[in-house]
C-alpha positions as CSV (number, residue, x, y, z in Angstrom):
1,X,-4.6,21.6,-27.8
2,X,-4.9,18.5,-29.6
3,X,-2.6,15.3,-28.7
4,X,0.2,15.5,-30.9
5,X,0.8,12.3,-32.2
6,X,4.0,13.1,-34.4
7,X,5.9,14.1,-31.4
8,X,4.6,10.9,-29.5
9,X,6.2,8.3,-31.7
10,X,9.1,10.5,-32.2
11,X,9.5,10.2,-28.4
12,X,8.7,6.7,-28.4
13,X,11.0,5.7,-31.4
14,X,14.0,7.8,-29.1
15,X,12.9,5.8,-26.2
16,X,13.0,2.8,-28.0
17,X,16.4,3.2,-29.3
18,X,17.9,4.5,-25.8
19,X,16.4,1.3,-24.3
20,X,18.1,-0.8,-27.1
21,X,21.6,0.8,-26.5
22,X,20.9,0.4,-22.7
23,X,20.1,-3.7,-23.5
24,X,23.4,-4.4,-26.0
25,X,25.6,-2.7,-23.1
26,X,24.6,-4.7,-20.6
27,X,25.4,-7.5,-22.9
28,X,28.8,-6.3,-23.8
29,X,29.5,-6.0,-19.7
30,X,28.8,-9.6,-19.3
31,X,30.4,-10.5,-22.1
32,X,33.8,-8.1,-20.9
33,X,33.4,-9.4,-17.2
34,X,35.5,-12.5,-17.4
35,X,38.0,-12.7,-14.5
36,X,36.7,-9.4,-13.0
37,X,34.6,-9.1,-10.3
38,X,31.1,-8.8,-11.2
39,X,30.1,-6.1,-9.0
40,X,33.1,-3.9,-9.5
41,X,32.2,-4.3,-13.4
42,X,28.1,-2.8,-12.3
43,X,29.7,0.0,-10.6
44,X,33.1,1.4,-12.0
45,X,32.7,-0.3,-15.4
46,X,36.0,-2.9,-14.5
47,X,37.7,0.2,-14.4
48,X,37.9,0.0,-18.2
49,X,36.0,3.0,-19.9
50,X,38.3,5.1,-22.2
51,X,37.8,9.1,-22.5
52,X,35.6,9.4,-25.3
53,X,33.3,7.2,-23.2
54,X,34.3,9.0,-20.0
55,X,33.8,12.4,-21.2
56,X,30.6,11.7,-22.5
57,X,28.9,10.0,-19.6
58,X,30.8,12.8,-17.5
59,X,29.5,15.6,-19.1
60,X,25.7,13.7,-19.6
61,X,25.5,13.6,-16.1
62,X,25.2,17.2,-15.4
63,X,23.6,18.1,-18.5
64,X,20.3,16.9,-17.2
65,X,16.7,18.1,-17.7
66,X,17.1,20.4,-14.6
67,X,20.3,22.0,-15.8
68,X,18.9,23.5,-19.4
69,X,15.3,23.7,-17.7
70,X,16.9,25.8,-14.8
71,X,19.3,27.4,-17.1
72,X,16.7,28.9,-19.6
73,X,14.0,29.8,-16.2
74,X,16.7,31.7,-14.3
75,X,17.5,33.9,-17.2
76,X,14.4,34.1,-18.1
77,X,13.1,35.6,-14.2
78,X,13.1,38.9,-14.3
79,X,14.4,39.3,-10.4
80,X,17.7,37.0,-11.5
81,X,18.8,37.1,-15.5
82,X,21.7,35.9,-16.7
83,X,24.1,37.2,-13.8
84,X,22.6,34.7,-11.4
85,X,22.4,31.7,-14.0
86,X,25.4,29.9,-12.0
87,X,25.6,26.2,-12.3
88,X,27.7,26.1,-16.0
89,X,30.3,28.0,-14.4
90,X,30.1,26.4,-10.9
91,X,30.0,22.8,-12.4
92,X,32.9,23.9,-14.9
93,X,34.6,25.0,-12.3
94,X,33.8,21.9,-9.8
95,X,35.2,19.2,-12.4
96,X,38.0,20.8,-12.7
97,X,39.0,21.3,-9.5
98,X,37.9,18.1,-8.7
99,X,40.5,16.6,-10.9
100,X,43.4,18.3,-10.2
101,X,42.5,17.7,-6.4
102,X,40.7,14.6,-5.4
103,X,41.1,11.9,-8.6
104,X,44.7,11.0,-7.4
105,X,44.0,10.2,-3.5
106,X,40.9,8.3,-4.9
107,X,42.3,6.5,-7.5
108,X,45.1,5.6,-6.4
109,X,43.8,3.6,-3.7
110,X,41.5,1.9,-6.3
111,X,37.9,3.1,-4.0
112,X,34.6,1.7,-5.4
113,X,32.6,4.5,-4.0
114,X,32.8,8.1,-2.5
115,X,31.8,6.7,0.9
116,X,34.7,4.1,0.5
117,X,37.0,6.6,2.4
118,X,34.5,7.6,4.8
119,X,34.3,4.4,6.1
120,X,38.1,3.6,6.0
121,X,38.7,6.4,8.1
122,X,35.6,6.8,10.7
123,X,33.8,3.2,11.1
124,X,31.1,1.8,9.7
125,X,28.6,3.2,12.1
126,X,29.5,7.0,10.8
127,X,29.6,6.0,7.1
128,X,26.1,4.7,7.7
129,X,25.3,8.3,8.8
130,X,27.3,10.1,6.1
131,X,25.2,7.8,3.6
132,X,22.2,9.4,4.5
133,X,23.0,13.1,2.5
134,X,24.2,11.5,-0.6
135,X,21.2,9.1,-0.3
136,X,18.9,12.4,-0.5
137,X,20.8,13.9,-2.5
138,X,20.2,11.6,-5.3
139,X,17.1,10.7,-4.8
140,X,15.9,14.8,-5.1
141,X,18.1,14.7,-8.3
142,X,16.2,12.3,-9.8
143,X,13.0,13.4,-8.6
144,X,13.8,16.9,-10.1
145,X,15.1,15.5,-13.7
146,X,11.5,13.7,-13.9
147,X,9.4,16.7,-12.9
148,X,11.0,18.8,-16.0
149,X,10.4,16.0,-18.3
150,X,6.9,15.9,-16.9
151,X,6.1,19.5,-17.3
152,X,7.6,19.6,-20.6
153,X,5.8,16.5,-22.6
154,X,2.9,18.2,-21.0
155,X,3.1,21.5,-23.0
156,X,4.4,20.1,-26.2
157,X,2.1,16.3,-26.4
158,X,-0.4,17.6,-24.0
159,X,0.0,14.2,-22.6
160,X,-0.4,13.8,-18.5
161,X,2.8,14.7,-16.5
162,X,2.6,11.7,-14.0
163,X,2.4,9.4,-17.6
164,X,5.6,11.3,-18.7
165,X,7.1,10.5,-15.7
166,X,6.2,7.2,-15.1
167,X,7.3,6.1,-18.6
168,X,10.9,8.1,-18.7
169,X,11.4,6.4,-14.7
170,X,10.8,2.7,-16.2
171,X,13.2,3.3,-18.5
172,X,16.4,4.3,-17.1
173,X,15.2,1.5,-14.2
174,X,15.5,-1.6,-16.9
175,X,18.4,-0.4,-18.6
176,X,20.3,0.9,-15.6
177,X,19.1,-2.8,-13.7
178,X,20.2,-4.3,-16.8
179,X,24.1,-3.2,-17.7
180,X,25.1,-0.9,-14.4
181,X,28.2,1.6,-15.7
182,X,28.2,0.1,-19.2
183,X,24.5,0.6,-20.0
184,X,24.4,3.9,-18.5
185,X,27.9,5.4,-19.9
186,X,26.8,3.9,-23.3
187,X,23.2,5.3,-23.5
188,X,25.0,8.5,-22.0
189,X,26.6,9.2,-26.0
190,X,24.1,9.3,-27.9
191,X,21.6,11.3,-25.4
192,X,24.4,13.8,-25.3
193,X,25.0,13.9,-29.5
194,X,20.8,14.1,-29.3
195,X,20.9,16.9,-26.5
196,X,23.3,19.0,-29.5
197,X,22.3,18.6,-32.2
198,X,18.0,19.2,-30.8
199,X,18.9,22.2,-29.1
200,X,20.7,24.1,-31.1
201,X,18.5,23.4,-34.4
202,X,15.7,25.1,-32.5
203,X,17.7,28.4,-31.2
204,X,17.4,29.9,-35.2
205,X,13.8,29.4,-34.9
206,X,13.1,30.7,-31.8
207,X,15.5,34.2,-32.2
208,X,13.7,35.0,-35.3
209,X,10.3,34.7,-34.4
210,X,8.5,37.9,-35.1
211,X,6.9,38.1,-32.2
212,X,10.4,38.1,-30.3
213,X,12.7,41.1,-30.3
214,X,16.6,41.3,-30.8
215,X,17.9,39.8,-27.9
216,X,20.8,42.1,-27.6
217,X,19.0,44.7,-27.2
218,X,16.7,43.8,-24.2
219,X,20.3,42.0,-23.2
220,X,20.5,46.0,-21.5
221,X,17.3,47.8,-22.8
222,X,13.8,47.4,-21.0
223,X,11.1,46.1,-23.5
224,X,8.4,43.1,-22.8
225,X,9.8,42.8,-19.3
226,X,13.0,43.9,-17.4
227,X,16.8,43.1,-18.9
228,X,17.6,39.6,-19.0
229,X,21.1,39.9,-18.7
230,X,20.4,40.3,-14.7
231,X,22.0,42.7,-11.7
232,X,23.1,41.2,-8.4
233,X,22.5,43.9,-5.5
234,X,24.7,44.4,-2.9
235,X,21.8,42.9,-0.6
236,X,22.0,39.7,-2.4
237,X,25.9,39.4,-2.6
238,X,26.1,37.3,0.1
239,X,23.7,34.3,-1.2
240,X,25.0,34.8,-4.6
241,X,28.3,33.9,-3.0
242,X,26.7,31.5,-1.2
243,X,25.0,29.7,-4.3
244,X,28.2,29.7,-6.3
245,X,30.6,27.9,-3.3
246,X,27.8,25.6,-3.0
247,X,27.7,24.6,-6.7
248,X,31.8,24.8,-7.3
249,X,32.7,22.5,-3.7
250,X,29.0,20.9,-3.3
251,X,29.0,19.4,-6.5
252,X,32.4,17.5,-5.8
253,X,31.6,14.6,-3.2
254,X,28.7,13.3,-5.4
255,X,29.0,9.2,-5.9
256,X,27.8,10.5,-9.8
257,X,31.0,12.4,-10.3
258,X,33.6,9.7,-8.8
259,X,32.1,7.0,-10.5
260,X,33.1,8.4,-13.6
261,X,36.9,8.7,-13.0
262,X,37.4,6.1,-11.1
263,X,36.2,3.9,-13.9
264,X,38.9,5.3,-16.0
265,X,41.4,3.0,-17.2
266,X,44.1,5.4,-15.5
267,X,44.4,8.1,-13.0
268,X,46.0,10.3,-16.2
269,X,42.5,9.6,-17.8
270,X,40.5,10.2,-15.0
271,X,41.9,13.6,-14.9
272,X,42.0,14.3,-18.3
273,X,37.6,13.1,-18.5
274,X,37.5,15.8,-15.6
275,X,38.7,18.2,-17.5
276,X,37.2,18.0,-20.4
277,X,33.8,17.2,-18.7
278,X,34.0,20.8,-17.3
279,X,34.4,22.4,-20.3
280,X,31.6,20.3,-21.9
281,X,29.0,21.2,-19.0
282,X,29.8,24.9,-19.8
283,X,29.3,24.6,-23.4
284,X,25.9,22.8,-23.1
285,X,24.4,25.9,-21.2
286,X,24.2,27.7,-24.3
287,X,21.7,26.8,-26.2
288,X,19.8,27.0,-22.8
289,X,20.6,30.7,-22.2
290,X,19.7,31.6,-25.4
291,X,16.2,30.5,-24.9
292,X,16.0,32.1,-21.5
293,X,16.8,35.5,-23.5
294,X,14.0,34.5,-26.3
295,X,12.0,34.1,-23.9
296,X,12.4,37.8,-21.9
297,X,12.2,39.3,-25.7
298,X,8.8,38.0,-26.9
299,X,6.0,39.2,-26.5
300,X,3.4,36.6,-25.9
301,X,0.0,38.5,-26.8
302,X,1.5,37.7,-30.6
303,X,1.8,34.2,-29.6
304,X,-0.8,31.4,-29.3
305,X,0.1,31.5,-25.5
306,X,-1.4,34.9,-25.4
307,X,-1.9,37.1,-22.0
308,X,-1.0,36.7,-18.7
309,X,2.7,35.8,-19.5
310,X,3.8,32.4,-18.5
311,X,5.9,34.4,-15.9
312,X,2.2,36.1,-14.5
313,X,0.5,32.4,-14.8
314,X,3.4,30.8,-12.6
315,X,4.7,29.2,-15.2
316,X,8.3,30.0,-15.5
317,X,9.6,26.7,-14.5
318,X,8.3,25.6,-18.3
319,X,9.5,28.5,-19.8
320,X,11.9,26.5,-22.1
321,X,9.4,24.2,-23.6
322,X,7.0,26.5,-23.4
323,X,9.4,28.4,-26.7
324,X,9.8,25.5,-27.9
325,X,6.5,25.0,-28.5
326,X,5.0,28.4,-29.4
327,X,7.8,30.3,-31.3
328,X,9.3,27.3,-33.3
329,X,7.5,25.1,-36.0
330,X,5.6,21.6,-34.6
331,X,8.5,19.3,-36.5
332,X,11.0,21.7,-34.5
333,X,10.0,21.7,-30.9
334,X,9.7,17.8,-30.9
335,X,13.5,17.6,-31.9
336,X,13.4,20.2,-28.9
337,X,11.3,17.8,-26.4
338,X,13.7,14.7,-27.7
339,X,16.6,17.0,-26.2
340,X,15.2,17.5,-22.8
341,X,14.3,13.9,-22.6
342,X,17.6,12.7,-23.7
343,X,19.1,15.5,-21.1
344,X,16.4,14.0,-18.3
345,X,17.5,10.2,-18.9
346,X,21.3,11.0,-19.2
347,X,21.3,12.5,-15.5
348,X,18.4,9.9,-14.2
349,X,20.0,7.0,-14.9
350,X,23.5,8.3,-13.0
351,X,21.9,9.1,-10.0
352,X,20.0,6.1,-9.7
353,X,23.2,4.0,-10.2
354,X,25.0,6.2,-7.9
355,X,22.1,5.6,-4.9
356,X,22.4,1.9,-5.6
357,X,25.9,1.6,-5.7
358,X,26.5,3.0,-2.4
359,X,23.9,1.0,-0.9
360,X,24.6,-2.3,-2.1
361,X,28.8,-1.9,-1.8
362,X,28.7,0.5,1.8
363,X,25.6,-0.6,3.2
364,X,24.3,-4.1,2.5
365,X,28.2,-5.3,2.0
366,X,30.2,-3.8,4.8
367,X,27.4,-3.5,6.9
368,X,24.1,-5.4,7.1
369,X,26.0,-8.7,5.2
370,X,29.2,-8.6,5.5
371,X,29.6,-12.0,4.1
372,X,27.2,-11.7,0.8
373,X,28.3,-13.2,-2.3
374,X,29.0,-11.2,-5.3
375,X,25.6,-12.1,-6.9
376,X,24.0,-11.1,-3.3
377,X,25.3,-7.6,-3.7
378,X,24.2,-7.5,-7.1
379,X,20.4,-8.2,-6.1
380,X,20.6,-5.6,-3.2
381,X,21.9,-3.1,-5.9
382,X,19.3,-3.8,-7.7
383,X,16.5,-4.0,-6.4
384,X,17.8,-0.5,-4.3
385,X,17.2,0.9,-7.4
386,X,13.8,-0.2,-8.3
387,X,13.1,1.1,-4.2
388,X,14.8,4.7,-5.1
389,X,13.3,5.1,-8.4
390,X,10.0,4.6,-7.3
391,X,10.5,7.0,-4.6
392,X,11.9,9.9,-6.6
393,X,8.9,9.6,-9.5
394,X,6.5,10.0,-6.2
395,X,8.4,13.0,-5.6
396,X,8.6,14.6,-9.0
397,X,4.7,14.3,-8.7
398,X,5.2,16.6,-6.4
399,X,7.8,19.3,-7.3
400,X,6.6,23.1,-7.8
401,X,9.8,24.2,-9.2
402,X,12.8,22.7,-10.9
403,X,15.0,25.2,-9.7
404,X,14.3,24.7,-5.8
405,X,14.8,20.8,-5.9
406,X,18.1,20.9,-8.0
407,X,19.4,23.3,-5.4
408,X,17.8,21.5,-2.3
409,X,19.5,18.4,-3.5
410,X,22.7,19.5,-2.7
411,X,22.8,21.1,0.7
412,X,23.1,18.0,2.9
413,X,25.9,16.8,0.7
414,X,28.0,20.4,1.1
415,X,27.6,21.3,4.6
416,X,28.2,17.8,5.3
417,X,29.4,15.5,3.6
418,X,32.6,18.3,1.3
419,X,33.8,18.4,4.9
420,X,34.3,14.9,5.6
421,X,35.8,14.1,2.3
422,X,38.4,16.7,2.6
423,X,39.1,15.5,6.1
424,X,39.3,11.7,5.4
425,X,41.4,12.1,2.3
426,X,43.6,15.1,3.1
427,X,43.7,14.6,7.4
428,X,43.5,10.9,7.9
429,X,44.4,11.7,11.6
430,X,41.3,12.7,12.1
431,X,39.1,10.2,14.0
432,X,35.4,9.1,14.6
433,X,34.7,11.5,17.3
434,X,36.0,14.6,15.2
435,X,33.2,12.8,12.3
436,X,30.7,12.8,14.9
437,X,30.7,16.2,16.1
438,X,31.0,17.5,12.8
439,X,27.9,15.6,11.2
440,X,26.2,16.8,14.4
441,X,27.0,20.5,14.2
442,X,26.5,20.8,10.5
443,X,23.0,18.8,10.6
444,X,21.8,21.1,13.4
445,X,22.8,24.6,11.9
446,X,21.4,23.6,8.3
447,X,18.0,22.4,9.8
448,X,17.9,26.1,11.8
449,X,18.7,27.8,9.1
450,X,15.2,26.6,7.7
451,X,14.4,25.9,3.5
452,X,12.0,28.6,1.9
453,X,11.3,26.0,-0.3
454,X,9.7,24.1,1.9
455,X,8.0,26.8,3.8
456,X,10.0,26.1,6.6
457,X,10.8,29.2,8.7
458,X,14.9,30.1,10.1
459,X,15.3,29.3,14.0
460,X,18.8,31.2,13.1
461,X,18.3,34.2,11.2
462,X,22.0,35.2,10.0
463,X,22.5,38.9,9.1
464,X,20.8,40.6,7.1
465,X,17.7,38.4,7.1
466,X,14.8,39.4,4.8
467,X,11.5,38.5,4.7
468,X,9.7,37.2,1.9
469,X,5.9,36.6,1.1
470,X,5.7,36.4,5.5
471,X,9.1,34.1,5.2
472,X,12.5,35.0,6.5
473,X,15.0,34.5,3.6
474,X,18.5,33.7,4.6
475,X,21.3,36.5,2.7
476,X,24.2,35.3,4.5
477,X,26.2,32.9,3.1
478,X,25.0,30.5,6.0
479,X,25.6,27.3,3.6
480,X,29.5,28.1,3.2
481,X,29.5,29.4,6.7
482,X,27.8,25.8,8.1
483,X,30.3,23.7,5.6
484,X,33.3,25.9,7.4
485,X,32.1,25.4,10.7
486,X,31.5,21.3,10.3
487,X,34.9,21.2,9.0
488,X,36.7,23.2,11.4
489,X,34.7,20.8,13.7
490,X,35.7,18.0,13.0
491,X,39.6,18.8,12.7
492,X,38.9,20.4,16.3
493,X,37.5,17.8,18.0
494,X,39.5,15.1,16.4
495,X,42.5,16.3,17.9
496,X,41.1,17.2,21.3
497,X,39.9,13.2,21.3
498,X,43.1,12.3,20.6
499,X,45.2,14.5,23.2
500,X,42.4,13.5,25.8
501,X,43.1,10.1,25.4
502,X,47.3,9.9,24.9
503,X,47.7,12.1,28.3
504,X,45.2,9.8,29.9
505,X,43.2,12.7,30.8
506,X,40.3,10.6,29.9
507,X,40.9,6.9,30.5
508,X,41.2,4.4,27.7
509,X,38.4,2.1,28.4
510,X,36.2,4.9,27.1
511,X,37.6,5.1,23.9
512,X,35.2,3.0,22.0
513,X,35.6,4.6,19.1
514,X,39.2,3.0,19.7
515,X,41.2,5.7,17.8
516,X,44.2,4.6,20.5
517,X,44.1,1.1,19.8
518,X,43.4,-1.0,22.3
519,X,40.7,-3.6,23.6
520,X,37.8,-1.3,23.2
521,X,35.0,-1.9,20.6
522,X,35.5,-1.8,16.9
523,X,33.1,-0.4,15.0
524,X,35.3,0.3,11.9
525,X,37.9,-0.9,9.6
526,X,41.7,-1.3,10.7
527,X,44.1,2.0,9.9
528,X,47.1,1.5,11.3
529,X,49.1,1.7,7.9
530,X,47.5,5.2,7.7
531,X,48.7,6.2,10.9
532,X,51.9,4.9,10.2
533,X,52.0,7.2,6.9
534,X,51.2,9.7,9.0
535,X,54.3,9.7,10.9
536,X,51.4,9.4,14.1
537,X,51.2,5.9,15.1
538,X,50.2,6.8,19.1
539,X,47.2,8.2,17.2
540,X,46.5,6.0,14.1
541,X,42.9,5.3,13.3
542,X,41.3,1.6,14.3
């Protein structure tokens, strides 16, 4: 296949103009950021972004290039279909619930970050530790948005995926360095009106190829391969369960979501850019199901692509630009590739904000400099973010399938960090040593649990355990069941700590975490007004 050199200035030009938006945002920020602090402007916007904004960025974040690549692959499979194509509906579901339960406590109290009430609550020391999943979290986000922009410029320009990636990385670095918030909420509209309109011209093309048969008909029917609209055997219940919980509460506590409504102008706002954010992510897996279905219809021997099937070569993770490119016409599957890089830079640039932002405003402020200057913090933010991006394009060298990463990105961040959240918004009584315990028994039962992705086996093989290709495969819902135990956990242990302590069962001058006041060491930020709230002030936090 020769290079195709339409689609490469096409691609170009749209990188061009992204960049351009990305470079008169961060000019409008500086020029909006009189009497407001400088960083707050970098990472919540000055609190000033209005829903049309906010519900773009919002719903550009989740739209990435893993979400419609992942979208169109697991409908595609013939062992999932449509049935287990989760993520519109989780993240729908997520965002909504989000707003109607955690905007209020967070904006209210005007927090910078998700890790801002971690650290109110249980010390320095354990937001330090809670950082970590987040940290990874993003970083694997990232690194799985640039793998699908990588494999897909490589089937449509038959350009080098590393290139691909390299090139989308720099990027949403400059203009993410360049503006924070503003840059990335700006350059978030028109990759979302680009995302659209791309799409959804192709999906006419694509359903009436004539190699490709009426998709509602092999919606039920057996034809090139088996239905695409899916089953879930009773077998696989439990993980299917287990997915969905993970993608509804495990997409909450992501510094990506909260920095989107706590930019709001208002806490009514913020909730109303939740809601409509949900609504939108559904909507925009659509265009992606549709070419998952294409895709199970066609027959490829009447295709350029020929025999084996891209599902016999291993090539399922491409499946969506792979239809792009062989059942629509050239000028069409560029629009397509413009889509999926618009969807890839919309997500990218979030999570790389979101990994700097905590660093620079929970790490390097509160912790490592606790007297830095605005324009300190600003340089640690930054160059965080020219660290992390280099570190997630290494990855996405790296990445075998789009599907594996997006969902690996997130486990950390349920079965430990949901839990913590919850508690430090909704159970301020809870103290360090209840955070402790918690982080430890959730680490320790996710690692057991092993990561087929990785090839790393189960130490705990939870009932009914299968094995796969000589690896165990987890069917219980042992994420949900790990998140339940870290919470229960922590709420536990807090209280034992506390009741240990008051009836001087344990003597005070071992309380360093200093939950009853005291002399001991601090190694976190004053509570007492919380404990107060409370109605608890033996047991108020310090």
């Amino acid at each position: 296949m020769a290079l195709n050199i339409p689609g490469l200035i096409s691609l170009s030009v749209f990188f061009t103009l992204t960049l351009a938006i990305g470079i008169w945002a961060s000019w409008k920020s500086r020029k909006d950021q009189h009497n407001r602090n400088p960083t707050e402007m970098a990472i919540v916007g000055g609190r000033n972004i209005n829903v049309f904004i906010g519900l773009f960025t919002a719903t550009a974040t989740w739209v990435g290039g893993a979400y419609i690549n992942g979208t169109a692959e697991i409908v595609y499979l013939p062992s999932k279909g449509l049935l287990w194509v989760q993520a519109p509906v989780g993240f729908a579901l997520s965002l909504v619930i989000g707003g109607f339960v955690f905007v209020n406590p967070m904006r209210s109290k005007n927090y910078v970050t998700v890790m801002d009430p971690l650290q109110e609550t249980y010390g320095n020391v354990m937001g330090s530790l809670l950082f970590i999943p987040p940290l990874l979290g993003e970083v694997f986000w990232f690194a799985a948005i640039l793998a699908s922009l990588g494999a897909t410029m490589r089937v449509i320009l038959d350009i080098g995926g590393s290139l691909a990636i390299v090139i989308s990385a720099c990027t949403v670095v400059l203009y993410t360095l360049l503006g924070g918030l503003y840059s990335v909420a700006y350059t978030d509209v028109i990759q979302l009106v680009f995302i659209t309109l791309s799409l959804w011209i192709c999906i006419p093309f694509a359903l009436m190829n004539s190699a490709t048969e009426s998709i509602y008909y092999t919606a039920t029917y057996q034809s090139y391969q088996d239905p695409w609209i899916g089953k879930i055997g009773k077998q696989y219940l439990g993980r299917w369960l287990d997915d969905f919980f993970f993608l509804v509460l495990g997409s909450i506590p992501w510094q990506t979501y909260f920095q989107r409504v706590l930019s709001a102008a208002s806490p009514g706002q913020a909730r109303l850019i939740s809601y409509l954010s949900g609504l939108g992510c559904f909507l925009m897996a659509i265009p992606s199901v549709l070419i998952g279905a294409v895709a199970a219809s066609t027959d490829w021997n009447q295709t350029t692509y020929g025999l084996p099937s891209p599902l016999e070569r291993g090539e399922s993770a491409m499946i969506l630009p792979l239809v792009l490119h062989y059942l629509c016409p050239a000028y069409i599957s560029v629009a397509g590739l413009g889509a999926i890089a618009a969807a890839a830079m919309s997500s990218a640039d979030s999570a790389l904000l979101s990994a700097g932002s905590m660093f620079a405003h929970n790490i390097y402020r509160k912790i490592l400099r606790k007297k830095a200057t605005e324009a300190e913090v600003l340089w640690a933010m930054r160059t965080s973010m020219l660290v992390f991006g280099a570190v997630a394009a290494g990855l996405a060298f790296y990445s075998s399938s789009v599907y594996d990463l997006w969902f690996l990105s997130g486990d950390l961040v349920y079965a430990l960090l949901f839990p913590q959240l919850c508690c430090a918004l909704f159970a301020p009584s809870t103290n360090t040593y209840g955070s402790a315990a918690g982080f430890l028994v959730g680490l320790v039962l996710r690692l057991l649990a092993g990561e087929p992705a990785l090839g790393i086996p189960p130490a705990i093989c939870y009932p009914p355990c299968s094995l796969v290709n000589g690896t165990y495969s987890q069917l219980f819902p042992f994420k949900t069941f790990t998140m339940l135990l870290t919470l229960g956990t922590i709420l536990a242990v807090s209280y034992l700590a506390a009741v240990l302590f008051q009836r001087n069962i344990l003597p005070r001058r071992w309380d360093v975490c200093n939950i009853m006041g005291g002399n001991s060491t601090h190694i976190h930020i004053p509570l007492q007004q919380v404990g107060k709230q409370m109605g608890s002030p033996t047991v108020a936090l310090e």
